[in-house]
C-alpha positions as a Markdown table, in Angstrom:
| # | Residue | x | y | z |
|---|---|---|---|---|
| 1 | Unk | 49.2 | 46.6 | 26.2 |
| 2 | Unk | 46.4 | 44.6 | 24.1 |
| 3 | Unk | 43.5 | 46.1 | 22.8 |
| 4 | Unk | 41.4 | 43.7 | 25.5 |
| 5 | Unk | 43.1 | 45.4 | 28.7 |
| 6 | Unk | 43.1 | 49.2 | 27.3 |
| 7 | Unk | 39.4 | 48.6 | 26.8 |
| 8 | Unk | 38.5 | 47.0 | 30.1 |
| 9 | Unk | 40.6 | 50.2 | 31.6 |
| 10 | Unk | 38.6 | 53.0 | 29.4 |
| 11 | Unk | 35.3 | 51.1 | 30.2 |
| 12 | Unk | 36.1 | 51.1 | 33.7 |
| 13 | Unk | 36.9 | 55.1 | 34.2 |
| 14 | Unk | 34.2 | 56.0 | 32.1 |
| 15 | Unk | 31.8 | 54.2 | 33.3 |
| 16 | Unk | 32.4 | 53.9 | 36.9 |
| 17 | Unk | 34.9 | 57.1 | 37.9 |
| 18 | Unk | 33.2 | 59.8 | 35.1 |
| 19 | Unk | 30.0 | 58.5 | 35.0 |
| 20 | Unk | 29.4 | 59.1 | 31.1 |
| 21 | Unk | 29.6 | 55.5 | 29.6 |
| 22 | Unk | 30.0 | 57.1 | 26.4 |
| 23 | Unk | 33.1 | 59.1 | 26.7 |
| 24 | Unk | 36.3 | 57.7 | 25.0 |
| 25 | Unk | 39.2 | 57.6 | 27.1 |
| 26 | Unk | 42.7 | 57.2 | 24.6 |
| 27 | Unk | 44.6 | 55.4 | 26.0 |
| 28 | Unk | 48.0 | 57.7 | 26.4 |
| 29 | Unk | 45.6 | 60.5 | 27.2 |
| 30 | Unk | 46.4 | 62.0 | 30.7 |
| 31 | Unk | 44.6 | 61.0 | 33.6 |
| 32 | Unk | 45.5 | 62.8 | 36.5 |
| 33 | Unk | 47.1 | 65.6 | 35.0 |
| 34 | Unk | 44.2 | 66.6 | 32.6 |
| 35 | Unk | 42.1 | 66.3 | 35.7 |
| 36 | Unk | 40.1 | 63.4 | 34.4 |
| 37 | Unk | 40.5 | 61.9 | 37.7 |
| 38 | Unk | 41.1 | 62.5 | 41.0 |
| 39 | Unk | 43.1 | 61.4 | 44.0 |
| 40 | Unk | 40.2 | 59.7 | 45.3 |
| 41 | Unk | 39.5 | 58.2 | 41.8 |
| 42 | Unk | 43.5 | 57.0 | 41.8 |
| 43 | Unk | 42.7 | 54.9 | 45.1 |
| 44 | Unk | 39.2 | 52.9 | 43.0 |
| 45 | Unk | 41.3 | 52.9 | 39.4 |
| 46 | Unk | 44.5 | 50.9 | 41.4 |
| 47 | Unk | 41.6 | 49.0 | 43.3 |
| 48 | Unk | 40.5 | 48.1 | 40.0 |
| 49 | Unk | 43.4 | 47.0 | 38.1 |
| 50 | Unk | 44.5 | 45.1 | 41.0 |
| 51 | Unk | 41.5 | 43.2 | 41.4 |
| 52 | Unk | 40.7 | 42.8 | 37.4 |
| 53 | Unk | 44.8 | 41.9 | 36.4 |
| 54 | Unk | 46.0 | 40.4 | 39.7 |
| 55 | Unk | 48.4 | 42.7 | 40.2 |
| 56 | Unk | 50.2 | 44.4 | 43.1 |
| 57 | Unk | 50.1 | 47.7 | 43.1 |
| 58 | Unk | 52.5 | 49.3 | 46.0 |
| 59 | Unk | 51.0 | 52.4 | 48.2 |
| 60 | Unk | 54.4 | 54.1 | 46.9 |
| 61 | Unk | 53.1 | 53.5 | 43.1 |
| 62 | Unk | 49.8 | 55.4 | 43.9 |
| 63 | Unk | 51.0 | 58.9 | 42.6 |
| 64 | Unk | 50.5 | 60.7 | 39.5 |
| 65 | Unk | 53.5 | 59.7 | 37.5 |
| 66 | Unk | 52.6 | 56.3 | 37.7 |
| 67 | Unk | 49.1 | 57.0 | 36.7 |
| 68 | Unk | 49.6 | 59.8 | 33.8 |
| 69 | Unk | 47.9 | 57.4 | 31.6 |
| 70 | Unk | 47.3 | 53.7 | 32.0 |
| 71 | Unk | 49.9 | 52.5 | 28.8 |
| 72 | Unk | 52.3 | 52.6 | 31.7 |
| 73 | Unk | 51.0 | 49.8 | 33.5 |
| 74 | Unk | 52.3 | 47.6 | 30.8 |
| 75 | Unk | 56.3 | 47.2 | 30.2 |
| 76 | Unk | 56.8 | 48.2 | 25.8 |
């Protein structure tokens, strides 16, 4: 995942989901899990990175082991 994209991502839940535009996000740090953000929060963050990549995310995809931290959005 480039540098460019895990930036957009942390920018985006800080900002938007947590509300504190300062906080640093690492990018293998766990989302969900860690309670960083919530089910409702999934729905916006997939909204997001739909709308901001172009890509499809499937309703089946919307669950906390695809979201445990957004490096695995991106194939290694």
């Amino acid at each position: 995942m480039t540098d460019a994209i895990t930036s957009e991502i942390e920018k985006y839940i800080a900002t938007q989901i947590l509300k504190q535009p300062n906080r640093k996000i690492a990018a293998d740090e766990p989302l969900i899990s860690s309670g960083l953000i919530d089910s409702f929060s999934l729905m916006d963050l997939a909204l997001f990175v739909e709308d901001t990549f172009g890509v499809r995310i499937e309703d089946t995809e919307l669950n906390a082991n695809t979201f445990r931290h957004f490096t695995v959005f991106w194939p290694r």
